[in-house]
N, C-alpha and C positions, 0 to 999 in steps of 0.2 A: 524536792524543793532546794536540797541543799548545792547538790548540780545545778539549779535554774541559777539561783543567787550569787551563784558564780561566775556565770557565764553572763550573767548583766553585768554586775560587777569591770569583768572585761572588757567589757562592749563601754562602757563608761571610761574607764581608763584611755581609749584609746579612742575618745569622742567620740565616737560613733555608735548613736543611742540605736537603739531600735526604734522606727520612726513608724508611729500607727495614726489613723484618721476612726476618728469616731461619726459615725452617723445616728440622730437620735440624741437630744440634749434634755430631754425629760427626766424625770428622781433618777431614773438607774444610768442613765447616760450622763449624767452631770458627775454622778459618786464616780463614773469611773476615771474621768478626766482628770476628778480630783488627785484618786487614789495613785495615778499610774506620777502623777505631776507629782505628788510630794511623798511617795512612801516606796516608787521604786523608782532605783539608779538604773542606767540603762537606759531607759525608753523616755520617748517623746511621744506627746501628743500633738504632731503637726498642725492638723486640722480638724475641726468641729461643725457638722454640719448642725443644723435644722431649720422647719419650717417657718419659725418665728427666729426672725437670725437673732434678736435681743436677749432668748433663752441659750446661745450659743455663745454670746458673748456671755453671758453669765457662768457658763461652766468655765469659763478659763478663769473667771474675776472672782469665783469662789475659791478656786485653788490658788489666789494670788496673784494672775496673772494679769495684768493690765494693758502691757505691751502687745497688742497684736491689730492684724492687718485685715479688712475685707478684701474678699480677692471673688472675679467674677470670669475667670478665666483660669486653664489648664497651666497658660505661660505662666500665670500670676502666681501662681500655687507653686509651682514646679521654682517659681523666684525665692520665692518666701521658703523654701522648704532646703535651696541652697543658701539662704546666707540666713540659717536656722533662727527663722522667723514661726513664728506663731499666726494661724488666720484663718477665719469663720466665711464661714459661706453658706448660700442660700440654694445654688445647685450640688449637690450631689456627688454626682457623676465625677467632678472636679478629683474626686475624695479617691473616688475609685479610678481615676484614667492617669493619675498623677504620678509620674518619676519620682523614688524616693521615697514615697509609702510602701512599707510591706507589709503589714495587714492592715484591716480594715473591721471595725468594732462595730457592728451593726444592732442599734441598741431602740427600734422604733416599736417593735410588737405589731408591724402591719403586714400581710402577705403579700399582695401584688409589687406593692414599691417596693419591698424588701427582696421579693426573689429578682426582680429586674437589676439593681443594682449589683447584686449577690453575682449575676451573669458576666453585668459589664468589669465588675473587679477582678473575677476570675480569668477573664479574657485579657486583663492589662497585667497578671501575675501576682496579684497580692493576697495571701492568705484570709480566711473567711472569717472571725469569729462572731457568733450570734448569741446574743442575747436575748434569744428572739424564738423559746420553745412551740410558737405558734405553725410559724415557718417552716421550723426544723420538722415538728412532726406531721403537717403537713406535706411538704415537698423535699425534704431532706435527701432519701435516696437519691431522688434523682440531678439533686444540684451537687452529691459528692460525688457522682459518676462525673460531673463538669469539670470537680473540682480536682480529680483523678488523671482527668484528660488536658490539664492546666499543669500539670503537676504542681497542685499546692496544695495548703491543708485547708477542710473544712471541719471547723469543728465548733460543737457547744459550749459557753462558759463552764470553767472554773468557778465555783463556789456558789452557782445555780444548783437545785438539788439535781439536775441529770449528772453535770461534769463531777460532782462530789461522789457521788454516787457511783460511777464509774472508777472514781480513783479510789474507791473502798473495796469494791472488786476485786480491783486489780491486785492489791494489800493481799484481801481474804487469799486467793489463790497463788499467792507468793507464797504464803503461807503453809503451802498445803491442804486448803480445805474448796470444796467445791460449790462455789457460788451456787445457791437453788432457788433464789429469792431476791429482787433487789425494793426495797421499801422504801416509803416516805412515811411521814409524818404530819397527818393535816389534824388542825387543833379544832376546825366548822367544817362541816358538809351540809347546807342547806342549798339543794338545788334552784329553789324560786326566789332567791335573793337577784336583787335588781339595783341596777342604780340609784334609784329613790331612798331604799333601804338601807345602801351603802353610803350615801353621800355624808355623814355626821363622819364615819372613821376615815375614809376621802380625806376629808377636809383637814381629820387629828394627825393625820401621818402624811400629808403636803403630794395625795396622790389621788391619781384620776379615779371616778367613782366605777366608770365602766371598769380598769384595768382591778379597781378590789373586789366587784361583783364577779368578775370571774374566778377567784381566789376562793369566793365564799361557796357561790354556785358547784364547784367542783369539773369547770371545765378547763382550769388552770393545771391542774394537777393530773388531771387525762392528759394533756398535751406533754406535761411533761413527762409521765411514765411510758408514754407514745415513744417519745427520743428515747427512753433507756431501752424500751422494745427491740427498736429498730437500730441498735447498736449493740444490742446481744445475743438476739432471738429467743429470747425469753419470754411470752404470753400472759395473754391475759386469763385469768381461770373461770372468769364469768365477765358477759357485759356490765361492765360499770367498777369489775372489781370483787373482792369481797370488803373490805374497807373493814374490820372487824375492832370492835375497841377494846381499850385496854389502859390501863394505868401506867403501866410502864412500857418504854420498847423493850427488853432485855424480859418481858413474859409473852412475847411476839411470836416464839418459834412453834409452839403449839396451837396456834388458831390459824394454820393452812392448812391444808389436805398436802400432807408428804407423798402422796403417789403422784400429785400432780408437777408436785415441786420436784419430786426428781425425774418425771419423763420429760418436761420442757422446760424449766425452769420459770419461774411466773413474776411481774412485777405486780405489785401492790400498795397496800397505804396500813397504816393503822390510825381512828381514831381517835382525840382526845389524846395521848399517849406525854409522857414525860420520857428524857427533855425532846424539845424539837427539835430535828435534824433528819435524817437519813438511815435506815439499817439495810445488812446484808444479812440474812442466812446462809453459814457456810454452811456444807455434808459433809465429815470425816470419819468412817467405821472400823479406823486402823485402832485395833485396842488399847496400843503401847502411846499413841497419839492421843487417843480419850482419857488412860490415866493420866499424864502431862497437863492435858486442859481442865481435867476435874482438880488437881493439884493447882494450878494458874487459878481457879476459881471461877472460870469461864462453864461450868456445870458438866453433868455426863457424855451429854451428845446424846445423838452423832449430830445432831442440829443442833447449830452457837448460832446467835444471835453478836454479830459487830456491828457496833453505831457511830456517824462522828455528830456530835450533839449543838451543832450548828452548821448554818450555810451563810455565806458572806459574798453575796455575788457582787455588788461592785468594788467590792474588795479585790475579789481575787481574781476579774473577768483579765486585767491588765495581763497577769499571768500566764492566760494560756494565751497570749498572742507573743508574748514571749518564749513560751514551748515552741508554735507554730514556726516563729522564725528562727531561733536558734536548734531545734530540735526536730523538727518537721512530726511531733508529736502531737494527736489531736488530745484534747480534754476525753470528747466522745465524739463519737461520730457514728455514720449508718455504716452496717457492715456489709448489707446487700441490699435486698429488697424491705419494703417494708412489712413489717411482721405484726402489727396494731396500727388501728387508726382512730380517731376521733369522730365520732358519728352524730349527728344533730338532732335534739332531743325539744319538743314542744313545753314550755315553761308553764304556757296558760293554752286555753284554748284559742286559735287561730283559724282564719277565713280566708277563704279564697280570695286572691287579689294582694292579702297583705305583703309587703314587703320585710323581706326580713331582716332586722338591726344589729346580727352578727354577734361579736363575742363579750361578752359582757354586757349584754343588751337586757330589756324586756322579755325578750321573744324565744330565747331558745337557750339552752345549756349543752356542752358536751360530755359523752359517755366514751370510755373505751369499750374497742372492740378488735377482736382477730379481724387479720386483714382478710383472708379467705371468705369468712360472715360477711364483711362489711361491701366485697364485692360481690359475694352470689346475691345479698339482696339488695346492691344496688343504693347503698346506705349515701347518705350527704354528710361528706369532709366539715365536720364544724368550722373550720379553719376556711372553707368557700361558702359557708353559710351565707353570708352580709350580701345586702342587696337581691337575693334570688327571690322573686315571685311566684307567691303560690298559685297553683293551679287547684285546688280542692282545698275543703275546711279539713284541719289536722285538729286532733283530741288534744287535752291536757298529760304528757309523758308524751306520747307517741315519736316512735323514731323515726325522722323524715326519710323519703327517702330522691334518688335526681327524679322520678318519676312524677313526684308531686310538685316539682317546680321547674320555673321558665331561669334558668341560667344566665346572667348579662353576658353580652358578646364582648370577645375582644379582652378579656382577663389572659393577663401574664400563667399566673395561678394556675387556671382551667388548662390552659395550654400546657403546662409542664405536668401538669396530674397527670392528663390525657399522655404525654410522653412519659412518663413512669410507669403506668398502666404496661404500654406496650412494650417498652423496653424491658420491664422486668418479667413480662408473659411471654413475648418472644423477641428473645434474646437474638436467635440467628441473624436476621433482620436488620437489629440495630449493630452488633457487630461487625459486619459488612463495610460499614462506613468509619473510612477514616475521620482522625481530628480534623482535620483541615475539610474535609466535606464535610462535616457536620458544622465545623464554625460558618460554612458560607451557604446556609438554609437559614431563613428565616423563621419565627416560632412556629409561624402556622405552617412549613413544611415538616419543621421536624417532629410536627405530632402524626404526622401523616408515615414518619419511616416503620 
């Protein structure tokens, strides 16, 4: 950080902020507008999209900003962002096709619009940052192979538990100790919580019921130990997790199975646990290293337990789009294929015909699961849940799976799964084809390489 703050620092000196577009002006997309507009030098927040442009205009008018312009054009944008104008808009695409933006903050929690945009930004050159764990551990891999073939960064927030979480890692094995565990910290796990259920704490904390029912249900917290999965290859030790509680995190390192923790490395949860935040388990067996950490007060070993004892994500999302462009440094990101997925789980019992309400809904919760499991049975991506029609009545738990349901046509989503699938199963194939042939396929060919 102390590198980052300098390098804003210069980039301010010398006018020339770092200039980022946010897309998404809801609780976490508002905090961030705030946060990047008055707590760091350096960066600009050009432009703000959303659906309700009046919620856009508010994220600028909460950070103080009054002065700015609706623009419903590229030209308009690309005007405004030379003669460092501030400007809300109702298209998108603006955000991402525009001269002059170099990343792009994508802060809505949707998949389909989300990985579309995510395309077109990468294809005009501007770094990825998502706020948006839904995405990431759904379609991740294969929008950083995009984002590889762009050369630009795609990466997860800063001060999200994955980005946090990652930068603890990172620490622990500066360190010399061997990451075996990367953890969170969830205070409820009640699967069958629901909108209805949620809507009173909704309403106390100025946020959407569906987006707290998934926080409560535990399919928030899959998704995101999904992105720390598939950014380290570290596994799941059971469907769902082991989730084991405990009073404190720093009595964490004894409620895993250490053979497991050291043949693959496994992400996890504890819960109830004090404070909240994020832990790693480091390994260290070196003796002269144990006596040091038993002296530090860090315990015997060979398993430490480090925690950072909060997460600040529209704090620190501004951050990594600052890494990205000055540094070409992700927060986290997918390292290969993906290695966990998010699997779709029945809340209540369900009928044949119904439609289903996706993430935060009535209808279903998601579980983690190895990627391997989750394709030999053919498992449903929580994250393409919404909208798919059952063909058969499903139990109460039961884990769906594409066979029990009619898939809507014409999903961005489907289509990229469908090419991650193949890309990461054969390789050969997809290697063959240059960038420039692969940019001029369309989606429905390139699920087809």
């Amino acid at each position: 950080m102390i590198i980052l703050d300098t390098a804003l620092k210069k980039r301010q000196q010398e006018n020339n902020p770092v200039r980022v577009g946010v897309i998404g002006a809801g609780y976490m997309g508002r905090g961030t507008v705030f946060q990047a507009e008055r707590a760091v030098p350096g960066m600009r927040v050009s432009s703000v999209y959303n659906r309700h442009i009046d919620e856009a205009a508010r994220a600028y008018e909460q950070a103080g900003i009054n002065d700015f312009s609706i623009v419903e054009t590229k030209s308009q944008l690309e005007d405004a962002i030379v003669k460092n104008r501030y400007s809300i808009t109702e298209n998108p695409e603006l955000i991402c096709q525009a001269q002059g933006i170099e990343a792009v903050i994508e802060a809505t929690g949707e998949i389909d619009f989300a990985a579309k945009l995510c395309l077109i930004a990468m294809e005009h050159g501007k770094h990825i940052i998502l706020m948006n764990a839904e995405l990431d551990a759904t379609l991740g891999p294969i929008l950083k192979i995009y984002a590889d073939r762009a050369g630009v960064v795609f990466s997860n927030a800063d001060g999200d538990q994955p980005g946090v979480l990652m930068n603890l890692m990172r620490y622990v094995q500066t360190i010399g100790c061997r990451p075996v565990l990367a953890g969170n910290v969830k205070g409820l796990h009640d699967p069958y919580r629901t909108p209805e259920t949620q809507k009173g704490y909704a309403r106390k904390y100025h946020q959407k019921p569906r987006m707290v029912t998934s926080f409560a249900d535990g399919t928030k917290i899959s998704f995101e130990m999904a992105v720390v999965a598939n950014a380290t290859g570290f596994k799941a030790g059971q469907r769902g997790m082991y989730g084991p509680a405990c009073a404190h995190v720093s009595q964490s390192a004894p409620l895993f199975p250490l053979d497991q923790m050291l043949d693959t490395g496994l992400v996890d949860y504890v819960l109830g646990a004090e404070p909240p935040g994020v832990f790693v388990l480091g390994y260290n067996d070196e003796p002269l290293t144990r006596q040091y950490m038993d002296y530090y007060k860090m315990g015997t070993g060979p398993v430490y337990v480090f925690y950072t004892p909060y997460h600040l994500p529209s704090i620190e999302a501004p951050l990594t789009a600052a890494r990205a462009v000055l540094f070409k440094d992700p927060a986290i990101t997918p390292m290969a294929g993906p290695v966990c997925e998010v699997v779709t789980t029945a809340k209540r019992g369900l009928k044949s015909g119904d439609v289903l309400d996706g993430i935060g809904g009535f209808d279903t919760y998601g579980v983690l699961e190895n990627t391997p499991v989750a394709m030999e049975q053919n498992l449903l991506p929580m994250g393409l849940a919404g909208d798919c029609r059952l063909k058969r009545d499903i139990k109460k738990d039961q884990v769906i799976t594409y066979n029990d349901v009619q898939v809507p046509a014409g999903r961005v989503g489907d289509m990229l799964k469908n090419e991650q699938l193949i890309y990461f199963t054969d390789r050969k194939t997809a290697h063959h084809r240059s960038v420039s042939d692969w940019k001029s396929l369309s989606l429905d060919e390139r699920c087809l390489v």
